[in-house]
KOLKOLGU-135088 format. One record per residue (C-alpha): x, y negated, z; residue number from 0; residue in three letters. Coordinates in steps of 0.02 Angstrom, whole numbers, plus 50000, padded with zeros to 5 digits. Each point is the difference from the previous one (the first is absolute). Example, Ala and Ser with C-alpha at 12.3 -4.5 7.8 and 13.67 -1.06 7.14 Angstrom:
BEGIN
x  y  z  k  r
50615  50225  50390  0  ala
50069  49828  49967  1  ser
This chain:
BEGIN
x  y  z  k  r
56829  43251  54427  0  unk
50117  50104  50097  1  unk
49897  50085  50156  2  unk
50053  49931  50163  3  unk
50093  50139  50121  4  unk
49932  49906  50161  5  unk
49821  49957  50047  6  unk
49980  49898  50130  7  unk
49815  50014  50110  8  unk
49917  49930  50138  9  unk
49942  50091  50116  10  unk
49915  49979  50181  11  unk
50151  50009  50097  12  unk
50101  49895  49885  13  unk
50052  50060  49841  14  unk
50103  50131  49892  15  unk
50108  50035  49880  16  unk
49979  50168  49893  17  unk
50186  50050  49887  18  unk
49908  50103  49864  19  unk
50199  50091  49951  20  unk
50013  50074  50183  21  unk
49837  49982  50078  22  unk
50039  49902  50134  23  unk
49887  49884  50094  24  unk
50074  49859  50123  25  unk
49879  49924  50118  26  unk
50005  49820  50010  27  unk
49913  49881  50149  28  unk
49906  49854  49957  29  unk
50143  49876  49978  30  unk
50088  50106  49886  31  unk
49864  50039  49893  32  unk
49948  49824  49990  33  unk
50215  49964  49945  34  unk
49990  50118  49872  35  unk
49816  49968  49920  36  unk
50065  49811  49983  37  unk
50183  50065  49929  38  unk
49886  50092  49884  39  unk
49882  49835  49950  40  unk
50205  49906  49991  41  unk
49952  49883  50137  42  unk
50147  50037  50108  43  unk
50156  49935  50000  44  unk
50073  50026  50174  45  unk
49946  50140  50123  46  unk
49857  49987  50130  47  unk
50021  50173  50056  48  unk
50164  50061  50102  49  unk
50163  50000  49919  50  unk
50036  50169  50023  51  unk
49826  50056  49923  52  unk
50045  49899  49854  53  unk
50165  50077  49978  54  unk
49906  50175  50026  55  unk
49894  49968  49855  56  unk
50154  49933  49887  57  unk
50089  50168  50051  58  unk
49857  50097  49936  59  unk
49964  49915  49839  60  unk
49820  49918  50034  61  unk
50072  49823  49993  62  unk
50147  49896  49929  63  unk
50076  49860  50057  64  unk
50097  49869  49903  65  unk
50029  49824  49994  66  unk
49900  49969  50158  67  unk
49842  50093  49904  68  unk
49924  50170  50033  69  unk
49924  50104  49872  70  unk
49917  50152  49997  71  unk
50018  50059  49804  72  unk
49974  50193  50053  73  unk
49840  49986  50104  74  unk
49811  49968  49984  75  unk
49884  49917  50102  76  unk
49836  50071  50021  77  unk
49852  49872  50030  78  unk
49916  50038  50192  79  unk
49832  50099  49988  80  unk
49853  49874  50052  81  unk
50007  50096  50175  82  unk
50128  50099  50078  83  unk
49959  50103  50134  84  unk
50069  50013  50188  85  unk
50087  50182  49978  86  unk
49956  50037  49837  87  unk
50116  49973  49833  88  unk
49962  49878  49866  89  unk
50006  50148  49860  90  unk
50071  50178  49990  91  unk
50182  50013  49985  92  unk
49964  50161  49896  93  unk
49886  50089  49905  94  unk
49972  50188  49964  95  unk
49912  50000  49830  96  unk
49915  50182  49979  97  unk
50003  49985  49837  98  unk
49908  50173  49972  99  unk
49942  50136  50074  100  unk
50031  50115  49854  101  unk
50143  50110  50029  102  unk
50077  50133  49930  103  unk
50030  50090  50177  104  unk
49871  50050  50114  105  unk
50106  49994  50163  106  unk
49928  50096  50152  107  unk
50027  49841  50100  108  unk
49945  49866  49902  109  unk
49912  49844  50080  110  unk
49944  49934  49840  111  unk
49931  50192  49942  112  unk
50061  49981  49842  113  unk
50003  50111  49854  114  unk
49994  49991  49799  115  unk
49815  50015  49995  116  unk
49954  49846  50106  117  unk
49879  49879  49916  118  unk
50015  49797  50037  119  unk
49973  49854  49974  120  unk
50149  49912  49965  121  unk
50036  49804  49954  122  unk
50069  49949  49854  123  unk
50189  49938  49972  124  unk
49951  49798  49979  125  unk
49892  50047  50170  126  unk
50161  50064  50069  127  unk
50098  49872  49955  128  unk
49897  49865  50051  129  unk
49997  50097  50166  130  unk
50174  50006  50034  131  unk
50005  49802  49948  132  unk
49885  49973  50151  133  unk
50101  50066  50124  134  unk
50155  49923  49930  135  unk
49935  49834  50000  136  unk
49965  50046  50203  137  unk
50138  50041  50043  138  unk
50012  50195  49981  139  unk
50184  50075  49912  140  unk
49983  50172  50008  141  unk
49909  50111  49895  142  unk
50004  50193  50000  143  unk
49915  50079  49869  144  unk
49928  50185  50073  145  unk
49864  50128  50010  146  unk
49966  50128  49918  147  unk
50122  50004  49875  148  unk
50021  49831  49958  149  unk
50125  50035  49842  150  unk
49881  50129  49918  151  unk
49906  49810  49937  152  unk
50031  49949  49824  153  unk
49993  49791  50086  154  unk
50118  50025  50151  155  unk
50155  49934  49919  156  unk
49910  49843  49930  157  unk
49943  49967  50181  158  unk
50178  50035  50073  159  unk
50044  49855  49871  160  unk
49888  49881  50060  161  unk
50054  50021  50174  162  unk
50205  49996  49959  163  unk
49951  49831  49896  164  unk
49928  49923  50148  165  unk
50154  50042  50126  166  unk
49939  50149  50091  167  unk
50076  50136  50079  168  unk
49896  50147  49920  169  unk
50016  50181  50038  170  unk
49923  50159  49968  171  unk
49946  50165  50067  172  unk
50010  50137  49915  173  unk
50000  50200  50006  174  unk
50123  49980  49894  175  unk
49982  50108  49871  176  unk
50065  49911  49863  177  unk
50061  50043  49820  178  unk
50144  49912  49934  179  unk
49881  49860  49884  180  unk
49918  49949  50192  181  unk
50165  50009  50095  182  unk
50084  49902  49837  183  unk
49829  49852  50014  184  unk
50014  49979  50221  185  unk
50195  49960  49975  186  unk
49961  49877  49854  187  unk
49881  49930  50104  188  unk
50073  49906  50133  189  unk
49909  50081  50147  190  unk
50099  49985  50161  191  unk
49950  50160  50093  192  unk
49950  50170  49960  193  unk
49904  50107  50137  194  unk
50006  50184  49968  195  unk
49899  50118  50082  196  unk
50089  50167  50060  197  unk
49941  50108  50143  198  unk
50139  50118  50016  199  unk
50113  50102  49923  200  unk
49928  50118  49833  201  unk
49888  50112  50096  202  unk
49903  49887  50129  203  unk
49991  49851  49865  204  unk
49929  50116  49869  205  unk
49865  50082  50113  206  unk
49959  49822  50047  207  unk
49997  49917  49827  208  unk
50041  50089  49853  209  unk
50092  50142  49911  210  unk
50161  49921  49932  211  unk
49965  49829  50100  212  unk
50156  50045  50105  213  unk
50123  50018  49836  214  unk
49896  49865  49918  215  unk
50035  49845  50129  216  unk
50176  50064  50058  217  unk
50036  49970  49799  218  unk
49937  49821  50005  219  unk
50089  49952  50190  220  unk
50173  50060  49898  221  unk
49945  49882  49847  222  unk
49959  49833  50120  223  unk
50178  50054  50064  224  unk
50097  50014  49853  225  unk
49900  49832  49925  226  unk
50027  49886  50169  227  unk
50192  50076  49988  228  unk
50044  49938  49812  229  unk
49881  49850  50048  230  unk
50043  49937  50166  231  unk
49900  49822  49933  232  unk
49826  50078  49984  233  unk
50029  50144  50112  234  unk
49805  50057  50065  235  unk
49989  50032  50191  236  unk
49969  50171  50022  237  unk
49888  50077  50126  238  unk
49961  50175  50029  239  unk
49824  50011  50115  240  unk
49941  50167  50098  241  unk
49837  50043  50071  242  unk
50058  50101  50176  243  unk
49908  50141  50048  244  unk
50042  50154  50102  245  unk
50010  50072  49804  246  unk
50139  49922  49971  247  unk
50079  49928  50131  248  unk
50142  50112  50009  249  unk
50064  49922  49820  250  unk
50034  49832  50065  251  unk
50164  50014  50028  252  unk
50014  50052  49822  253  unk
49909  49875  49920  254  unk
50105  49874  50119  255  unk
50168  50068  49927  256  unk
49929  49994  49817  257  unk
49949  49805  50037  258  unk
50176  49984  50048  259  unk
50075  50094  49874  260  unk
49904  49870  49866  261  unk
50015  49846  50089  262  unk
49801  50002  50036  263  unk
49898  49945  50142  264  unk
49915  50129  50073  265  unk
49809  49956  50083  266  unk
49926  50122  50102  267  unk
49834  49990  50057  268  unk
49867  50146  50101  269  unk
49882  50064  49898  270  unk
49823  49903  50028  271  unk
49826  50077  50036  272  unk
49954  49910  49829  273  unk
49955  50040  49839  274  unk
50020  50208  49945  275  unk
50113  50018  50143  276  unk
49865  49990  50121  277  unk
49930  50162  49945  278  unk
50150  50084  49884  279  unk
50146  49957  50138  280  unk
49878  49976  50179  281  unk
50113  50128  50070  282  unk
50180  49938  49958  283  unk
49986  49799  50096  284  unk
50114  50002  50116  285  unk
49982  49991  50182  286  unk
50061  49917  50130  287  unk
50150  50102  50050  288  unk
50037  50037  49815  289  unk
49986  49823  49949  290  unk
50142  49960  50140  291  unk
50106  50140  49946  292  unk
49984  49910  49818  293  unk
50044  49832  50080  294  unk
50152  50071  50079  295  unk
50041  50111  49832  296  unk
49989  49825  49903  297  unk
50109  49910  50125  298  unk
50153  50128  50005  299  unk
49992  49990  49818  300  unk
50040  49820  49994  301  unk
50126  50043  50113  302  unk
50091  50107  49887  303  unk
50177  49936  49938  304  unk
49948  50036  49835  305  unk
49852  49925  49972  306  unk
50049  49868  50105  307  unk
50155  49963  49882  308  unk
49840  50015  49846  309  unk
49930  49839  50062  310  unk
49837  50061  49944  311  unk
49850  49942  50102  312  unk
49902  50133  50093  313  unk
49809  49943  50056  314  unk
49899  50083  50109  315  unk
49824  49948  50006  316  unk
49943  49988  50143  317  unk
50059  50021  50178  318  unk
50208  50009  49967  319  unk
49996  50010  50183  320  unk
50197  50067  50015  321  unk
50051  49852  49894  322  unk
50077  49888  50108  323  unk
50064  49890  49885  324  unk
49851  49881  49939  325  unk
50004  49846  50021  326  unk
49882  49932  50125  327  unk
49877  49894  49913  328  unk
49852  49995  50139  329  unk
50045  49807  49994  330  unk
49981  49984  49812  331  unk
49813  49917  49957  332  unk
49878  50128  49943  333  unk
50012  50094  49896  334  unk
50187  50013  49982  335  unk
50003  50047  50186  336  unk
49975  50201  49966  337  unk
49829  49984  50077  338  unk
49924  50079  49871  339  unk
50014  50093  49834  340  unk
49994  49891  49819  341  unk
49810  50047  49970  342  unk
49896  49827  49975  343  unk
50172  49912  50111  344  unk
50130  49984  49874  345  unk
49922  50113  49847  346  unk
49832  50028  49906  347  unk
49936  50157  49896  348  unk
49919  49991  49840  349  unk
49880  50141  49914  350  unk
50017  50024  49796  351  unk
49838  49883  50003  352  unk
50071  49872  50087  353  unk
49923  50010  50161  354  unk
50125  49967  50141  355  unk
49994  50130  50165  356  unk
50062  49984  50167  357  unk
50114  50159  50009  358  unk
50013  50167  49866  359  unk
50000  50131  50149  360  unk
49818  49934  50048  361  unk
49901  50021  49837  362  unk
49933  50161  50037  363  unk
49947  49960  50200  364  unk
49897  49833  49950  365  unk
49871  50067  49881  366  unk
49895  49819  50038  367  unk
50114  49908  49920  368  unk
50029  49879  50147  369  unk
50190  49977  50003  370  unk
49999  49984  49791  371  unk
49990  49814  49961  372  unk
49965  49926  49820  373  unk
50059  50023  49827  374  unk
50134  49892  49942  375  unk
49962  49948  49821  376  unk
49859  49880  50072  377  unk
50051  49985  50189  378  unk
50153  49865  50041  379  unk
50157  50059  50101  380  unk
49943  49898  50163  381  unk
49827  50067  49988  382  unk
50052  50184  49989  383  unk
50127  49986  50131  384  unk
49894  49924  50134  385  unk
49830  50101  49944  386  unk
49912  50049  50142  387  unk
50005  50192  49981  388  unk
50174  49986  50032  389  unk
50001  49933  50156  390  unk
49948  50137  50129  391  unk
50147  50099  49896  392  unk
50113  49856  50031  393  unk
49990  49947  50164  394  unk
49941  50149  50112  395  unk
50100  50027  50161  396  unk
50099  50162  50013  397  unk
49952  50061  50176  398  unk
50117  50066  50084  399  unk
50148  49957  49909  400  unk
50025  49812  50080  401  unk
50087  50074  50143  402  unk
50102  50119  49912  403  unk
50199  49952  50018  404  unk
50016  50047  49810  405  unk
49874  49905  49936  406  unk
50048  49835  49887  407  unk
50183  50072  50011  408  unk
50012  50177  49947  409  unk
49812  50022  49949  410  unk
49863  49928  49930  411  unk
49874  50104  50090  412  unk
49855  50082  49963  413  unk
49969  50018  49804  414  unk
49822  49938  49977  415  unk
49981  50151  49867  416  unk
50047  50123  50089  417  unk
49878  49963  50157  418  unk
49866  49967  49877  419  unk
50051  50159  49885  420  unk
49970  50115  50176  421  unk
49835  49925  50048  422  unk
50055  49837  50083  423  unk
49920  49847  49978  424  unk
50007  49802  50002  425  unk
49885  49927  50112  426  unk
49986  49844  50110  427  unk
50164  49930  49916  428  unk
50092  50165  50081  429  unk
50059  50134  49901  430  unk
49909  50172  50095  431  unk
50095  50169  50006  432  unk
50141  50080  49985  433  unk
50163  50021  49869  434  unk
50027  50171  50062  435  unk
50185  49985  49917  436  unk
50067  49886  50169  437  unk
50138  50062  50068  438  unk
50036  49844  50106  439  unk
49922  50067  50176  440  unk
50139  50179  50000  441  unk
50141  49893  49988  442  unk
């Protein structure tokens, strides 16, 4: 059978629809979720939603309408989780699958401390696979395969399969160091987006990562360019992602014109107190004033005519507080309402075991264990998602961002990890301390 592009979900405000091609996700209210689940089940024949909804949803593809009949031939419905909770989604939209933490870097600023020498405890493929069928049959569409190195494993393409035969949108990170037999298997294999790690130009990306890692990934961004140019029909969305430190902040406006250049997004994020950086890079996080001079470098840069004309995408996570063009979402339900990051909201994290995590950047700051919540292969999606470690994580208050003008609009406030990574703490349903990275209170 031919895997649906749509799933359709309810959810506590309503309902959604997730496009696995683009990624989009519509939010639907209870009437129109209730229209659609019974166009799905073919009990419909005229519209009890409004007209101009239903034309909206013939306009986008997720129903047809002919002879007085609506269809929905593209789209799934997912059956409603026993409970669904008041804030909380049915499932994870995504999931970040650490496949391994073998590696054949050992970056300096690793969460995951990786390296080539790591012993684990892995699951099998058939535990994989039946994995990923649980949280299709929830709900979830996107899988990104990371970790480590997740292409260094003999499996990884027979679990890539699985996922493409299902419908999902699958990606992968990478340090992408490939040779030509791995770039020749990732463009044979469907995936839909490739996320290559680069910190900078040749000398700040090799000090970080490896000798010949610069030369190495720029190799592979020209190959995804030259395959998504002679095949437009299974071009991969590119991404190139930067950890920001005072190292190498000075290169983003190079790495920005080489995302243009290739037609890549480019994702910056501040280096974390997590993992090896919180002892190899302590002294390069960013501060305050630096971080808004970052902001403001990122900003003109989209400004520029000719990355502008490039189309590309430039994300700056978090606190894009010179952006004024986002969309205000503050009246979206939670959590499409920018209120908070994807960790245990919209995505989950997986280890090589199959034990899901709240968030990567914490695994080194919670050596109890209480914010890591079962292991997959005998735990059901509903189960893991609502386990009770996760909750504190979840639904802790950010202090002191509430009031903030930016926050829900421009910011998502303070990054749990990041409090937690420099001695914070959740408590009391608050989270306690400080992301010492705020620029928010100069401007």
């Amino acid at each position: 059978m031919k895997p649906q592009r749509f799933t359709l979900r309810k959810e506590y405000f309503g309902g959604l629809i997730y496009d696995a091609k683009t990624m989009a996700v519509e939010i639907l209210n209870p009437d129109e979720y209730g229209f659609l689940a019974a166009v799905t089940k073919r009990l419909i024949s005229t519209g009890t939603c409004p007209e101009t909804r239903i034309d909206f949803f013939i306009q986008k593809g997720f129903i047809n309408h002919k002879n007085g009949k609506y269809t929905s031939p593209s789209m799934r419905s997912v059956p409603p989780p026993k409970h669904i909770r008041n804030g909380v989604l049915s499932a994870p939209i995504r999931v970040f699958d650490s496949y391994t933490r073998r590696c054949n870097f050992q970056c300096e600023h690793c969460y995951f401390t990786s390296s080539a020498f790591v012993k684990e405890a892995r699951r099998t493929i058939e535990q994989t696979k039946d994995i990923i069928r649980k949280f299709y049959e929830s709900g979830t569409m996107e899988w990104r395969f990371t970790g480590g190195e997740a292409l260094i494993m003999v499996d990884l393409f027979e679990a890539i399969a699985y996922a493409k035969s299902l419908g999902m949108n699958v990606g992968i990170y990478s340090n992408g160091w490939w040779v030509d037999s791995i770039a020749q298997k990732v463009f044979a294999s469907g995936v839909d987006e490739a996320v290559l790690s680069l910190e900078g130009s040749r000398e700040i990306n090799d000090k970080r990562r490896r000798v010949g890692g610069f030369d190495k990934v720029l190799e592979t961004v020209e190959r995804i360019y030259r395959f998504n140019t002679d095949h437009p029909d299974r071009a991969i969305a590119g991404v190139i992602a930067a950890a920001i430190g005072r190292d190498n902040v000075r290169d983003v406006p190079f790495l920005t014109r080489l995302a243009a250049k290739f037609k890549f997004t480019i994702n910056f994020m501040p280096l974390k107190p997590s993992g090896r950086a919180r002892y190899a890079l302590s002294n390069e996080m960013l501060n305050p004033i630096e971080y808004m001079a970052f902001a403001k470098t990122v900003q003109n840069l989209r400004e520029e005519e000719a990355i502008k004309k490039s189309g590309i995408k430039i994300i700056l996570k978090y606190k894009d507080l010179f952006c004024g063009s986002y969309e205000d979402k503050s009246d979206k339900p939670f959590p499409f309402n920018y209120a908070e990051c994807g960790a245990l909201t919209k995505y989950i994290s997986m280890m090589p075991d199959g034990q899901v995590f709240s968030c990567p950047f914490i695994l080194d700051v919670d050596p109890t264990g209480k914010y890591l919540g079962p292991n997959m292969i005998n735990t059901s999606v509903e189960d893991a998602w609502n386990n009770p470690n996760f909750e504190s994580y979840r639904a802790a208050d950010k202090i002191g961002c509430m009031d903030c003008r930016f926050y829900m609009k421009q910011c998502r406030g303070k990054c749990r990890a990041t409090v937690l990574g420099y001695g914070g703490k959740i408590a009391d349903g608050k989270l306690i301390g400080n992301d010492p990275q705020c620029f928010a209170p100069l401007l």
